[in-house]
C-alpha positions as CSV (number, residue, x, y, z in Angstrom):
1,X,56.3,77.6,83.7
2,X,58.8,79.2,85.4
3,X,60.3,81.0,82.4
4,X,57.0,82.3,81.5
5,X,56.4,83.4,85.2
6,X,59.7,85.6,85.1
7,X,59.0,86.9,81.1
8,X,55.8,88.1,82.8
9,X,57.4,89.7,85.6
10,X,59.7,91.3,83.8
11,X,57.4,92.7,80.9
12,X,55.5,94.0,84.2
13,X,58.8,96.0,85.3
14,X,59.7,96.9,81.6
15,X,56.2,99.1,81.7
16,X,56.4,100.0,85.1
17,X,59.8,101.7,83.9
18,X,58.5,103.1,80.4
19,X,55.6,104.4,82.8
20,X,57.6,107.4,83.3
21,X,59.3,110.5,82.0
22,X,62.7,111.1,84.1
23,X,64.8,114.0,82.8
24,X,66.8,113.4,80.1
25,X,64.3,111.0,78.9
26,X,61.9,111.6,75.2
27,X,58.9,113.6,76.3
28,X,56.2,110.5,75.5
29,X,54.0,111.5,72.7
30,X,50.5,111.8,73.3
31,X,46.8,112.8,72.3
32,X,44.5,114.0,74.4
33,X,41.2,116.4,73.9
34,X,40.9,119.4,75.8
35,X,37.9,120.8,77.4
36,X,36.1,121.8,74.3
37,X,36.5,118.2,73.1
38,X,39.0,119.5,70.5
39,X,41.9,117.0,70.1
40,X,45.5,118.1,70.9
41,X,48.4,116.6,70.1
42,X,52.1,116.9,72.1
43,X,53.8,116.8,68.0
44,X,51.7,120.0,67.8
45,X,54.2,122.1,69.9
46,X,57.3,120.3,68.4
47,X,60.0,123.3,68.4
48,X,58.9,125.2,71.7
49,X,59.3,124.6,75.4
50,X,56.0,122.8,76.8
51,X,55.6,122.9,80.8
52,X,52.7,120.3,82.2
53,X,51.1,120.8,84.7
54,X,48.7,118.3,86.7
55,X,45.9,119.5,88.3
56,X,42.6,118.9,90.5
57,X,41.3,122.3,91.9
58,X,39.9,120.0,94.7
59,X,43.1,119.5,96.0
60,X,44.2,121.8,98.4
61,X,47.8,121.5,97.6
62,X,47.0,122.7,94.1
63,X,44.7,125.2,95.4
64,X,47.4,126.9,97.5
65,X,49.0,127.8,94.4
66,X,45.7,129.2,92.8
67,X,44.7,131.3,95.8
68,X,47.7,132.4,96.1
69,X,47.7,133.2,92.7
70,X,50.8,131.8,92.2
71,X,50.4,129.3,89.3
72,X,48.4,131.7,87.0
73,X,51.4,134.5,87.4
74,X,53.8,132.1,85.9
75,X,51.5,130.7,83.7
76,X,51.3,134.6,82.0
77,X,54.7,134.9,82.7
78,X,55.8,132.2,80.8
79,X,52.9,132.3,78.3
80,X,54.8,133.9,75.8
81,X,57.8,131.8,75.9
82,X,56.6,128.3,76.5
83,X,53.3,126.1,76.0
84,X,51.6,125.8,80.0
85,X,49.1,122.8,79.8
86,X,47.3,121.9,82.6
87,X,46.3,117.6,82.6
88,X,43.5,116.0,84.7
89,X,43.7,112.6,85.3
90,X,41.1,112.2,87.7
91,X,38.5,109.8,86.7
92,X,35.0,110.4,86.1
93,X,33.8,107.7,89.2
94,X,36.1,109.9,91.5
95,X,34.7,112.6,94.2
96,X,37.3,115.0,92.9
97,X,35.8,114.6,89.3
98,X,34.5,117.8,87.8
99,X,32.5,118.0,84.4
100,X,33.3,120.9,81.7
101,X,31.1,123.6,82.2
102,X,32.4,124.1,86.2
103,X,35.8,123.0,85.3
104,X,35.9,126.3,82.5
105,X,33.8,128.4,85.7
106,X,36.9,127.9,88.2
107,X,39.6,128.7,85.3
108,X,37.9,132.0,84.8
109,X,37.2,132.4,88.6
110,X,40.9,131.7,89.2
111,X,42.2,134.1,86.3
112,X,44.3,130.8,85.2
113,X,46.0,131.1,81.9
114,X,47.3,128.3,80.7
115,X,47.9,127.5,76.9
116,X,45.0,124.9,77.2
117,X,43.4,122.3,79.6
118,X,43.2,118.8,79.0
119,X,41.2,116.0,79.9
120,X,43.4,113.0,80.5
121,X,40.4,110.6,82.2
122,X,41.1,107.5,80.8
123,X,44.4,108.5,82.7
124,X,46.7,107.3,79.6
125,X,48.7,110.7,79.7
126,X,49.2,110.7,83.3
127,X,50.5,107.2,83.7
128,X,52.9,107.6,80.4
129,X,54.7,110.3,82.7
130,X,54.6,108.8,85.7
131,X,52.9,111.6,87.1
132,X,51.7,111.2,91.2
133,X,50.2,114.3,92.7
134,X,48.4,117.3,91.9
135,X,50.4,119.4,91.4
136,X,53.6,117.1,89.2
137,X,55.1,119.6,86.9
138,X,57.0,118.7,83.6
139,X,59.5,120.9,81.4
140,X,59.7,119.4,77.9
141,X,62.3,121.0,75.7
142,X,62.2,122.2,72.7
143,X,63.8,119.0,71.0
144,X,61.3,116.9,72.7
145,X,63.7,115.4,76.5
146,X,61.6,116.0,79.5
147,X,64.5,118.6,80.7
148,X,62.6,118.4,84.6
149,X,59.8,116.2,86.4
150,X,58.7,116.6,89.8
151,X,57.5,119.2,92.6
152,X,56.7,122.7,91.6
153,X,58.9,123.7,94.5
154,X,60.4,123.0,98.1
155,X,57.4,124.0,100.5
156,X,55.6,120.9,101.0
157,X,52.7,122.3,102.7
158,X,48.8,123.4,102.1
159,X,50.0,127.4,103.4
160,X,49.4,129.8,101.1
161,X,52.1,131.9,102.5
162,X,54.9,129.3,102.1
163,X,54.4,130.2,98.2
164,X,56.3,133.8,98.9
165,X,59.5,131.7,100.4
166,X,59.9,128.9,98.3
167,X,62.3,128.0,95.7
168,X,60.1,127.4,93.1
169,X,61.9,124.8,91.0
170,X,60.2,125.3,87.6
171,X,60.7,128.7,87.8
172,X,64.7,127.8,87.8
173,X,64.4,125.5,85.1
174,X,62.8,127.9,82.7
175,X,65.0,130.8,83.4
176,X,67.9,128.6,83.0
177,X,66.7,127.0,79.7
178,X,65.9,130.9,78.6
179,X,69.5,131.5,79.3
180,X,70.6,128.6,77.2
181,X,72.3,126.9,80.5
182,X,71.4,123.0,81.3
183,X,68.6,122.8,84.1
184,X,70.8,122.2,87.1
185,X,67.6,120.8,89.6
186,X,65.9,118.0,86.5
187,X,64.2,116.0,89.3
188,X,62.7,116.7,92.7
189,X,59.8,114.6,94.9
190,X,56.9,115.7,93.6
191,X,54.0,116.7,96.6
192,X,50.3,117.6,96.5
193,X,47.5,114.9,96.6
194,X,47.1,111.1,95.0
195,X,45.7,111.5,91.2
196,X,42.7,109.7,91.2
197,X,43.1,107.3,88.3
198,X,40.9,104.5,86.8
């Protein structure tokens, strides 16, 4: 009884582990449909640099960074050298929960740009990264390692200002992955609000 009780325990810690992406670690695969309902698959963009992004736009951690307009002027930035998805996890029973047709209304509204948007609210994607808060960035390489994982950058606050004076951590990564150079900063504390799961 006492084996089976530790075999158990540990099977619990083996997921809880394998529940995340730390840097250096295989991006985990995944499908997931987008807000059209088309499917999309992380194999797709095998070869190119993919940056996640979670989001909520209820959050006001994430929407400092939209106001701002912040995460849309790296998301063109960038656009042309890496794949910017934007993930919700939030579940459907949650307050924060928003359905297509306003979701598509606030990306316009906010000018965001990202490659695509995708509906993660069984949560599946979300807890195979480990992912926290809204926002949790991810770099994935172009070999497929999760190259960084954690806070967007080092202002861990709601003020739209604090966007102009922070060290905005994937900003580092993908200039120094342009450059060819290993990302020195993989993994920071992500901040921003709870994801809402199942």
């Amino acid at each position: 009884m006492k084996k089976v009780l530790m075999l158990a325990v540990a099977s619990v810690f083996s997921a809880a582990a394998l529940a995340n992406a730390p840097a250096g670690s295989p991006a985990p695969a995944f499908t997931v449909t987008d807000l059209s309902g088309k499917s999309v698959n992380l194999a797709d963009y095998k070869g190119k640099t993919v940056v996640l992004e979670w989001i909520n736009f209820g959050c006001p951690f994430v929407q400092k960074h939209y106001k701002s307009g912040n995460m849309q002027s790296l998301q063109k930035k960038y656009g042309n050298d890496v794949v910017w998805l934007a993930v919700n996890s939030t579940n459907k029973g949650s307050s924060d929960w928003t359905d297509a047709p306003k979701l598509t209304k606030e990306l316009k509204d906010f000018g965001a740009a990202p490659a695509n948007y995708l509906v993660d609210e069984p949560g599946t994607v979300g807890r195979a990264y480990g992912a926290k808060t809204t926002p949790h960035m991810y770099i994935i390489d172009p070999s497929g390692k999760v190259v960084y994982n954690g806070a967007i950058d080092d202002k861990r606050s709601t003020d739209l200002a604090d966007v102009k004076t922070a060290k905005n951590y994937v900003v580092a990564a993908l200039d120094e992955l342009k450059a060819g150079k290993p990302v020195s900063t993989a993994s920071t504390t992500p901040y921003g609000c709870t994801i809402k799961y199942k």
